[in-house]
C-alpha positions in Angstrom: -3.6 -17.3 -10.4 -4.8 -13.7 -10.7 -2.7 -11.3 -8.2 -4.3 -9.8 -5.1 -5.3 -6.1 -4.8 -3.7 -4.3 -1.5 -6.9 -4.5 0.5 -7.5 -8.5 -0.3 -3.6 -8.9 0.5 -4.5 -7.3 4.0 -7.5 -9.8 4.5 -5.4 -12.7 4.0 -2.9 -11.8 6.2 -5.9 -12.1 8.8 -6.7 -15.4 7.7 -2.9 -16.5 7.6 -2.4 -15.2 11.0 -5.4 -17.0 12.3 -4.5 -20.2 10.5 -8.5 -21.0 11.4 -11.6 -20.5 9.6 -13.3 -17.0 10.5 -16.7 -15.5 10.5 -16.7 -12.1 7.9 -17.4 -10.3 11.5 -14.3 -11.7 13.0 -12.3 -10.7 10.3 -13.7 -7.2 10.3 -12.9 -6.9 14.0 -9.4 -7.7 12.7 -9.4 -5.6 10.2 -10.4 -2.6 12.8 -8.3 0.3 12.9 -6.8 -0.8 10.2 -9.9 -0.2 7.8 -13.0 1.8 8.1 -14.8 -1.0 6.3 -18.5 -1.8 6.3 -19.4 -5.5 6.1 -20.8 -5.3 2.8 -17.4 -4.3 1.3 -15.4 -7.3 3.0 -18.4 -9.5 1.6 -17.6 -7.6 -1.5 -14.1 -8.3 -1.3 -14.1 -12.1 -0.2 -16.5 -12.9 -2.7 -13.7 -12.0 -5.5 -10.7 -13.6 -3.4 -12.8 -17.1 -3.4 -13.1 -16.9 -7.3 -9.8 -15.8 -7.6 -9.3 -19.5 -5.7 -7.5 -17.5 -2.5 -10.5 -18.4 0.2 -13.4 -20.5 0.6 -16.2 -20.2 1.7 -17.8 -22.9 4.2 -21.5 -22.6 4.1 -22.3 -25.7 5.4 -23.9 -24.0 8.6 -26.3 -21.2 9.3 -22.9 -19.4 9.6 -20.3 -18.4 6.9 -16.5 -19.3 7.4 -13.8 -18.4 6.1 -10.5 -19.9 5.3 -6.8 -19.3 3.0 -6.7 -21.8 0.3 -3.1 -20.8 0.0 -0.8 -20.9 2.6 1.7 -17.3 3.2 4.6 -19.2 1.7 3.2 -20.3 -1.3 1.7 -16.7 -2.0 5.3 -15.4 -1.1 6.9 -17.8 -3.8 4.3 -17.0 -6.5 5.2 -13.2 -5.6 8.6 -14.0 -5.7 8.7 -15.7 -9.3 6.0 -13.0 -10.7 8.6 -9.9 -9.5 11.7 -12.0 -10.9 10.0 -12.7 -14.5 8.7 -9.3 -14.8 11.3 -7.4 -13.9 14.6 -9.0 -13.7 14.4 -11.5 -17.0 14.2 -15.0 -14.1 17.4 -13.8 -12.9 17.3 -14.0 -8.9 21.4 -12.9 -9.2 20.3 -9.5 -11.6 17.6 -8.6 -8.7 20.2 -9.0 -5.9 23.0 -7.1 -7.9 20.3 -4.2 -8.5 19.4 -3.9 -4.5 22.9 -4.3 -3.7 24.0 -1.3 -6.3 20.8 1.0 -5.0 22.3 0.3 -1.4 18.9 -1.1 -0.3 20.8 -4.5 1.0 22.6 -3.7 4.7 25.7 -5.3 5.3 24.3 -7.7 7.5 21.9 -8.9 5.2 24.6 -9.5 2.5 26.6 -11.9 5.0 23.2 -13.6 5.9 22.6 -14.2 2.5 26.1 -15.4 1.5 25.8 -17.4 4.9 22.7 -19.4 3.4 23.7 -19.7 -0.2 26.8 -21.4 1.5 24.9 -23.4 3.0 22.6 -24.6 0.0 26.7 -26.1 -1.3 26.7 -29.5 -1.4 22.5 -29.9 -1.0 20.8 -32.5 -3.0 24.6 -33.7 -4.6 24.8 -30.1 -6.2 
């Protein structure tokens, strides 16, 4: 699946959060503040995240709706696996190790992690 630019990643996250289909309005309302966009470049936009296969578009009725084809987790694990394959060789233990070496990794997010990965022991007769 072909990644998501910044500004499609932003209009997902409106859809995710809404967990609903949305008119383009609706999501531009969102999207104020945020983004001085005009409609035609969120049509613009949406238009390349449904043939990228990320929404669809439901123009059954005189209105337009809009929904996530992919939920937040599965676009978090397909993140995930693309960062680890490009930059740490598949290695999920060689990313940790860097983070932990550059300090970006607090204490307390070291004993949460060692807290889950003990309790993954013993999971599925592993």
């Amino acid at each position: 699946m072909k990644k998501l630019s910044d500004s499609e990643f932003e209009i997902m996250k409106v859809l995710w959060e809404r967990d609903a289909p949305m008119t383009s309005n609706e999501i531009l309302a969102e999207l104020k503040g945020r983004y001085d966009w005009k409609l035609a470049a969120l049509m613009t936009f949406l238009a390349r995240m449904a043939d990228k296969g990320y929404v669809h578009c439901d123009r059954s009725t005189r209105t337009n709706y809009y929904s996530a084809l992919i939920s937040q987790k599965e676009y978090q694990v397909q993140e995930s696996r693309s960062l680890l394959e490009k930059l740490y060789d598949n290695s999920a233990a060689k990313m940790i190790a860097q983070l932990c070496k550059a300090n970006t990794i607090s204490r307390e997010e070291i004993i949460e992690l060692r807290e889950y990965l003990d309790s993954l022991e013993g999971r599925d007769g592993k």
